[in-house]
MARPADO-779828 format. One record per atom (N, C-alpha, C, CB): residue in one letter; atom name; x, y, z. Coordinates in nm, 2 decimals. Glycine has a CB too. Layout:
BEGIN
- A  CA  X  Y  Z
...
# end
This chain:
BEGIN
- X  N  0.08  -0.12  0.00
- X  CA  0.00  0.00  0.00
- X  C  0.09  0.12  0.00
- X  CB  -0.10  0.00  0.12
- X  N  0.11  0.14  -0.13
- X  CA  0.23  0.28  -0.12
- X  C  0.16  0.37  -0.22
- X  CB  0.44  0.25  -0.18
- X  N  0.21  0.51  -0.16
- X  CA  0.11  0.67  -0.24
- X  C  0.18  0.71  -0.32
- X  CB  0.06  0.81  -0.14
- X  N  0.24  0.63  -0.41
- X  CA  0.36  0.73  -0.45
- X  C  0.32  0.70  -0.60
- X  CB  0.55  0.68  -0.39
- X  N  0.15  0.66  -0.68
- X  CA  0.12  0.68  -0.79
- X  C  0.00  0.76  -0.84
- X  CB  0.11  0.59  -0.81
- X  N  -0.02  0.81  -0.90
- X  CA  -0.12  0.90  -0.94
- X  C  -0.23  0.92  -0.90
- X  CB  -0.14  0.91  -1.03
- X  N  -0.30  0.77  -0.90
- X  CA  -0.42  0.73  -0.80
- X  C  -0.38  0.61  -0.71
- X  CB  -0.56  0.68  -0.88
- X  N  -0.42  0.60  -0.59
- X  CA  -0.42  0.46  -0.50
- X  C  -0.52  0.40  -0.48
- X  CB  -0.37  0.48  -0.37
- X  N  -0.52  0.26  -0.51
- X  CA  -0.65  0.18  -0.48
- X  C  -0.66  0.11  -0.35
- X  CB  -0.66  0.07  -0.59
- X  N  -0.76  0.17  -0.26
- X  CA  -0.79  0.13  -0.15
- X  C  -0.88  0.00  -0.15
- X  CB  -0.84  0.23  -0.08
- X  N  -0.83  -0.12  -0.06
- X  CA  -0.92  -0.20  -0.06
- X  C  -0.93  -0.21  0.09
- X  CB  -0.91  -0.31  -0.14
- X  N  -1.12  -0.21  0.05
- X  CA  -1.13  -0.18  0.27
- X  C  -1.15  -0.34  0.25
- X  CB  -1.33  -0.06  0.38
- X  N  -1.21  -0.33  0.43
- X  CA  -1.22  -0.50  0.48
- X  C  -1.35  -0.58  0.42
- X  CB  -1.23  -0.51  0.68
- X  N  -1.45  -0.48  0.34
- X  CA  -1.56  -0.51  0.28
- X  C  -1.53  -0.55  0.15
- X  CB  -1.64  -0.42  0.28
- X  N  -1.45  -0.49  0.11
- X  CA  -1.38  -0.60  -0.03
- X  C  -1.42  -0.53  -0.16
- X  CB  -1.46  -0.79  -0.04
- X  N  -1.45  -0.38  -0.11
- X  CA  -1.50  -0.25  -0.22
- X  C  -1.36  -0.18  -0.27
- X  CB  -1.63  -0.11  -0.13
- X  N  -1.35  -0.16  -0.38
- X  CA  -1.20  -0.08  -0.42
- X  C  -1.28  0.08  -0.45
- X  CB  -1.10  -0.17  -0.59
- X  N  -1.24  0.15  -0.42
- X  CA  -1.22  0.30  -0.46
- X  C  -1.10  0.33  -0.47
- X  CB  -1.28  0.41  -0.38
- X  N  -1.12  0.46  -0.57
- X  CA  -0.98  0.54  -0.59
- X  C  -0.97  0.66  -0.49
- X  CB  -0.97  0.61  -0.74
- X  N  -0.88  0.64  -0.45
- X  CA  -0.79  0.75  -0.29
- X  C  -0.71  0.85  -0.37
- X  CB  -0.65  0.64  -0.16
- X  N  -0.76  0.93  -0.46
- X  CA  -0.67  1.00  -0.54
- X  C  -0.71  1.15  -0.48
- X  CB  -0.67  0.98  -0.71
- X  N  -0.84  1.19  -0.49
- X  CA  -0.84  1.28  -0.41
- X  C  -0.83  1.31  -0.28
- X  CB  -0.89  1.33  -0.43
- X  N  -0.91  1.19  -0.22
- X  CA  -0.86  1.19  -0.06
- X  C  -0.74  1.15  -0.04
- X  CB  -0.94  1.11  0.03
- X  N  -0.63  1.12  -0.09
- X  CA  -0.50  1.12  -0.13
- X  C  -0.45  1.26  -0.08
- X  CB  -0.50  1.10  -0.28
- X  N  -0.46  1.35  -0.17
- X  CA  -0.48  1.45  -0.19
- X  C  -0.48  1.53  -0.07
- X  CB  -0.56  1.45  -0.25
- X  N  -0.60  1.54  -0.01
- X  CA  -0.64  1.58  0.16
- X  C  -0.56  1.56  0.24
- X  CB  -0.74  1.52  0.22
- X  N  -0.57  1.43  0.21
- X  CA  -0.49  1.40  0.36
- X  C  -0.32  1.29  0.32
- X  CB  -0.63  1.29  0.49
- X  N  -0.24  1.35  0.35
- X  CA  -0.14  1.27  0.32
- X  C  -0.10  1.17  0.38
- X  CB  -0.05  1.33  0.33
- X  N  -0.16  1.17  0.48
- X  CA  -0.14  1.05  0.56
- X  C  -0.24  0.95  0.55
- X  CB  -0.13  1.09  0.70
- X  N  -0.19  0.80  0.59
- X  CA  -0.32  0.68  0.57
- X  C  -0.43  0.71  0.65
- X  CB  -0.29  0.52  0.61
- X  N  -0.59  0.71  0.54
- X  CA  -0.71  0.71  0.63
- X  C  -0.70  0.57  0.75
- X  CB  -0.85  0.69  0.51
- X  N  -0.72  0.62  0.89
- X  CA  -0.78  0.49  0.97
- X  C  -0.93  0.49  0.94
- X  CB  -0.74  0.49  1.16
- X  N  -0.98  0.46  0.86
- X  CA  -1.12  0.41  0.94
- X  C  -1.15  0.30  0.99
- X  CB  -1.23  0.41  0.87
# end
């Protein structure tokens, strides 16, 4: 899980992928949810 591409693909524990490019963005650091 590294941020160092244009978009990052988050996979939560539900097993849904979204793109973390703008909340990327926001926040530089890893979301905890």
């Amino acid at each position: 899980m590294t941020a160092t591409g244009l978009f990052d693909l988050v996979k939560l524990t539900d097993g849904r992928i979204f793109v973390a490019d703008k909340r990327n963005k926001d926040r530089a650091a890893k979301p905890s949810a």
